[in-house]
C-alpha positions in Angstrom: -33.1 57.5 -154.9 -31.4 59.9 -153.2 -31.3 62.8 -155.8 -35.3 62.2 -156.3 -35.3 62.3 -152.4 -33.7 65.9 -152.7 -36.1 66.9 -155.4 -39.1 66.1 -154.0 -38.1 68.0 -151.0 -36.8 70.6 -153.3 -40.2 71.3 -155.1 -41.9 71.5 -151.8 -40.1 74.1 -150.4 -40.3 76.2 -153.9 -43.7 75.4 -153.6 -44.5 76.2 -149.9 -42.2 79.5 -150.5 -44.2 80.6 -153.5 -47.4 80.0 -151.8 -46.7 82.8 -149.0 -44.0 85.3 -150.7 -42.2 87.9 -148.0 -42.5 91.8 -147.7 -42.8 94.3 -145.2 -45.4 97.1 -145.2 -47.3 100.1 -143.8 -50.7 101.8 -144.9 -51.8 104.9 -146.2 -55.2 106.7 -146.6 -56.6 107.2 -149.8 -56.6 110.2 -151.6 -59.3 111.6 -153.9 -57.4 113.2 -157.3 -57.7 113.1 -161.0 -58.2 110.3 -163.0 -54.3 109.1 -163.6 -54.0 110.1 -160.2 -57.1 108.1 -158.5 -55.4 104.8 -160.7 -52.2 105.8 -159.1 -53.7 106.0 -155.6 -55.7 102.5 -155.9 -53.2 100.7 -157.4 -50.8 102.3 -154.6 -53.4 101.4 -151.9 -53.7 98.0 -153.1 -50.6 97.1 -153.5 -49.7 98.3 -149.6 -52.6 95.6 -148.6 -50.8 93.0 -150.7 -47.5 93.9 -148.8 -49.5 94.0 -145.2 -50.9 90.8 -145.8 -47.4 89.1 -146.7 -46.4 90.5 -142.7 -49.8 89.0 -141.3 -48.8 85.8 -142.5 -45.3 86.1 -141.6 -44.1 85.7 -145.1 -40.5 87.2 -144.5 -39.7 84.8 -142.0 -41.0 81.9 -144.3 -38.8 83.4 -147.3 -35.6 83.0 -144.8 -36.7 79.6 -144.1 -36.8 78.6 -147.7 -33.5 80.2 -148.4 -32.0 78.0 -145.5 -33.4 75.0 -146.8 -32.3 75.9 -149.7 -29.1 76.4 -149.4 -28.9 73.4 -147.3 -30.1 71.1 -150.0 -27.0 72.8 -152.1 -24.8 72.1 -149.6 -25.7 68.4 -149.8 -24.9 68.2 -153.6 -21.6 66.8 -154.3 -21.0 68.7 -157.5 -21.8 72.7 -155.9 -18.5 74.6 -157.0 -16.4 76.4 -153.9 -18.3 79.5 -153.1 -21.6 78.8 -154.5 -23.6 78.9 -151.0 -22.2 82.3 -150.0 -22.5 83.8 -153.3 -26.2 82.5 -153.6 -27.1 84.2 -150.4 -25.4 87.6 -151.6 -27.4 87.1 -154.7 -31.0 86.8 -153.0 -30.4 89.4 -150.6 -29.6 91.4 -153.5 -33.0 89.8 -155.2 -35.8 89.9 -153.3 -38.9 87.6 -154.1 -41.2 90.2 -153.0 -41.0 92.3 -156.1 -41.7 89.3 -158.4 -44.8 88.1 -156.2 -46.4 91.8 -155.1 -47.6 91.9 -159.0 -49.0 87.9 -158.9 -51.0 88.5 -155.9 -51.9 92.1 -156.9 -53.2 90.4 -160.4 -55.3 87.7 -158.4 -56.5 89.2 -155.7 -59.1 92.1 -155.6 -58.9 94.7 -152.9 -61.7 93.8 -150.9 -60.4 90.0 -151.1 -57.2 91.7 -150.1 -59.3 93.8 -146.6 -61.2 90.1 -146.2 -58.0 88.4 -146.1 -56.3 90.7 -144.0 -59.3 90.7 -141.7 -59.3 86.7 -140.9 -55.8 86.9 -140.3 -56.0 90.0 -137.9 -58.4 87.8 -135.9 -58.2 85.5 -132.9 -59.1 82.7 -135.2 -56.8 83.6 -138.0 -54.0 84.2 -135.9 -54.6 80.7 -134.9 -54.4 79.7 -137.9 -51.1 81.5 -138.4 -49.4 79.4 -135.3 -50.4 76.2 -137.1 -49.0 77.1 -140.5 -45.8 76.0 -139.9 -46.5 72.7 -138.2 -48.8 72.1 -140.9 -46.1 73.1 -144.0 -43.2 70.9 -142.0 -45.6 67.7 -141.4 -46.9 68.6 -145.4 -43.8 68.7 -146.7 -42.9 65.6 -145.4 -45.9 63.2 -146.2 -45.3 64.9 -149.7 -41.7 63.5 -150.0 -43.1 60.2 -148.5 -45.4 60.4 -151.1 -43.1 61.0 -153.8 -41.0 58.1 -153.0 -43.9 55.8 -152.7 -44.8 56.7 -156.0 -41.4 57.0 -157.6 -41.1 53.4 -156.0 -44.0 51.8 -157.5 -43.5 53.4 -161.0 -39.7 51.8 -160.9 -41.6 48.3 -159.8 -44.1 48.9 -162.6 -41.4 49.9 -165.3 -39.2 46.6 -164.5 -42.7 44.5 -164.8 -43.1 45.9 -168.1 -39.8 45.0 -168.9 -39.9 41.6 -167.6 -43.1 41.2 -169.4 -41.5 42.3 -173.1 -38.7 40.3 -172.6 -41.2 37.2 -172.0 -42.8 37.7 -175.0 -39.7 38.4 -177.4 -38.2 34.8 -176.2 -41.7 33.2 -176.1 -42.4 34.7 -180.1 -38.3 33.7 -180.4 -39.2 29.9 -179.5 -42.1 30.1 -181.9 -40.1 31.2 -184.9 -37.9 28.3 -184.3 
């Protein structure tokens, strides 16, 4: 129960890390150019509104909490070699998530999606919103493991009754056959 205990809280915090991404950012005014150029330029644009609304919601400081839960979950498996937690953090710093989520949200999210988004959260109420997030994620997180368990739980109580159930019929068809 334990190692489904440590996957369930696992998969949250993959989940809840994937959800907001990290990055830093800064924006630039766009220029008028060529064709190639003007592609260049919005793609450029938008992808400095993707990285600007990854700070607003305070994705870096998120990714660094995942890692640390991460690597504390590692740390409570028996079977991690000598070395592994230290060499896993050198490897993400080395290996940021940023560059693998910039394109997902960038795919997903028009620009003016993108200068709505980043409006809400610039405002009193999204910046609210903001404060709460991590309340919300840590109190998430947690009825989702209590809901894992609860289900894990009754599927283990539901595979045993089915088992009961087969046996009682092989040695209720056994005493017929006799």
């Amino acid at each position: 129960m334990r190692s489904f205990r440590l996957l369930a809280s696992w998969r949250w915090c993959v989940l809840a890390f994937l959800a907001v991404g990290c990055a830093h950012s800064s924006a630039s005014a766009p220029v008028e150019s060529s064709p190639p150029e003007a592609e260049w330029q919005s793609s450029h644009r938008k992808e400095e509104k993707v990285r600007k609304l990854m700070v607003l919601t305070g994705a870096e400081d998120t990714g660094r909490r995942m890692l640390d839960s991460m690597t504390q979950h590692f740390g409570e498996m028996s079977n991690i070699p000598s070395g592994f937690l230290e060499k896993f953090r050198e490897v993400a710093a080395q290996e940021p998530i940023v560059e693998l989520l910039v394109p997902v949200y960038m795919n997903h999210f028009s620009e003016e999606d993108l200068d709505a988004a980043i409006a809400f959260h610039e405002s009193p109420a999204g910046k609210r919103f903001l404060a709460a997030q991590p309340l919300v994620m840590q109190e998430a997180m947690q009825l989702g493991e209590q809901w894992g368990l609860r289900l894990a739980e009754k599927t283990l109580r539901a595979l045993a009754e089915e088992e009961r159930e087969l046996r009682h019929q092989r040695v209720s068809s056994e005493g017929q056959q006799l």
